[in-house]
C-alpha positions in Angstrom: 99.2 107.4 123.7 98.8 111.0 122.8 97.6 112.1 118.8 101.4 113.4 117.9 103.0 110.2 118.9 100.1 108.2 117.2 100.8 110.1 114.4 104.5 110.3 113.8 104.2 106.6 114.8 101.6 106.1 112.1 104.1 108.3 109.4 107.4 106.0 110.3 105.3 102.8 109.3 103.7 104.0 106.1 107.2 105.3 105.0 108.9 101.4 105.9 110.0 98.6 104.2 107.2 97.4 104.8 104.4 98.4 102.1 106.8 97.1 99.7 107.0 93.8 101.3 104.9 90.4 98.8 101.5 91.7 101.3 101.5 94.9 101.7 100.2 97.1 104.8 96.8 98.7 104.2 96.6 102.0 105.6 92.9 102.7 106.8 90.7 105.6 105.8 90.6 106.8 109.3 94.8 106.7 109.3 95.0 108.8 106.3 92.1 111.5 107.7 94.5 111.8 110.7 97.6 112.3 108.7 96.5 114.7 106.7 95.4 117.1 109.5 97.8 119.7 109.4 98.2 120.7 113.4 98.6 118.9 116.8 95.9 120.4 118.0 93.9 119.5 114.9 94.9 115.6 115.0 93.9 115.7 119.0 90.3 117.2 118.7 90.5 114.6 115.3 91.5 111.2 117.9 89.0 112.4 120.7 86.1 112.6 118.0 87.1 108.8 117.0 87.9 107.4 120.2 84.3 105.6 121.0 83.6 104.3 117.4 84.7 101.0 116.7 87.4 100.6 113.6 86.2 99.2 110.3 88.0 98.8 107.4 85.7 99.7 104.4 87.4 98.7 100.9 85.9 99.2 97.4 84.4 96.1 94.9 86.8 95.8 92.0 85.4 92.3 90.6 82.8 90.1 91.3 81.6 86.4 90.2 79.5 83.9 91.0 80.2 80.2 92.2 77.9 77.6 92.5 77.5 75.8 96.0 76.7 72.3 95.3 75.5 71.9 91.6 76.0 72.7 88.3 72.3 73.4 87.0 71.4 76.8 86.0 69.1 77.5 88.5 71.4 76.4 91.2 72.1 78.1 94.6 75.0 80.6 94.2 77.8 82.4 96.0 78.8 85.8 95.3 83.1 86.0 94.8 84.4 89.5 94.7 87.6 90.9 94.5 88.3 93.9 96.7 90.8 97.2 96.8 92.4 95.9 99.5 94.0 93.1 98.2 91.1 90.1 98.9 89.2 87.8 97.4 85.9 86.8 99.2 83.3 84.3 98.6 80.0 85.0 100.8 77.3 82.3 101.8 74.3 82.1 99.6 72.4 84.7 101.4 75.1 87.2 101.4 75.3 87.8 104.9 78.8 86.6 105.8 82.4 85.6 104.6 82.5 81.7 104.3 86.4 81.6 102.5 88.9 84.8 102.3 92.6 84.9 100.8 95.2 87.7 100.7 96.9 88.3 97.4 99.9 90.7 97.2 97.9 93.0 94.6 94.1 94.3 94.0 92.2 91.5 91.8 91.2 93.1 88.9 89.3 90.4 86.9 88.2 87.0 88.6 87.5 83.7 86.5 85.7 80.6 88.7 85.1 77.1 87.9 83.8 74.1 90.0 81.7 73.8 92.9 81.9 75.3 96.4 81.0 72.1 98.0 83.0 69.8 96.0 86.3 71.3 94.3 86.8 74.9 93.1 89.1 77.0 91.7 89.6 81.2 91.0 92.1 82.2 88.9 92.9 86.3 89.7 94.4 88.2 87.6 95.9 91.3 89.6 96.8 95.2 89.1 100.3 93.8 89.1 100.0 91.9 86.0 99.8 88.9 87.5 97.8 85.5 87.8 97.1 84.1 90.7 95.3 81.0 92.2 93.3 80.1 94.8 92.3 76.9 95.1 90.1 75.0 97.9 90.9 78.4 100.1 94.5 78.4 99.1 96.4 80.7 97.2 99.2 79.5 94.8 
């Protein structure tokens, strides 16, 4: 697929029904550097300069709490929850080095209140850029 099909292809979906739908689509960084290239020519020598790097979607912190894993003593072992730009909640392992749970919500979490215990029962209540509270309980968002 050549750069000015990619592109107009790109343009048609950002402009659709579609980012208005309950989860909306997220363009990337690397989408919106392309469409703002003002030339063909520009947005090919742009595609050909991307084409061996793998795709990652960076996002921005918005909120962040903790939740403890198995007990409720103040020194307990702890999991980091934070709220992201792009519309996620995500609580990491102990250490930090990976995603253990991760729901959608149709807005940005802005403020994030936990309760209970990762191993046992849990609950976030979310409170969105779209003035509204969400839950997620056990993994599931209600």
């Amino acid at each position: 697929m050549d750069s000015l099909l990619f592109s107009s292809l790109l343009s048609s979906l950002l402009s659709s029904p579609l980012l208005s739908s309950p989860l909306p689509l997220s363009p990337s960084f690397r989408s919106l550097d392309l469409l703002s290239l003002a030339t063909p020519d520009l947005q090919q020598a742009y595609v050909t300069s991307k084409k061996g790097i793998p795709h990652k979607q960076q996002t921005v912190v918005t909120c962040m709490e903790t939740m403890k894993k198995d007990t409720d003593a103040d020194d307990a072992v702890s999991s980091l929850v934070i709220g992201t730009e792009n519309n996620q909640v995500l609580i990491l392992d102990p250490s930090g080095s990976k995603v253990v749970c991760e729901a959608t919500l149709p807005s940005p979490p802005a403020i994030l209140a936990v309760t209970g215990l990762y191993d046992v029962e849990w609950r976030i209540v979310v409170g969105c850029r779209d003035g509204k509270i969400y839950t997620i309980k056990n993994g599931e968002t209600r």
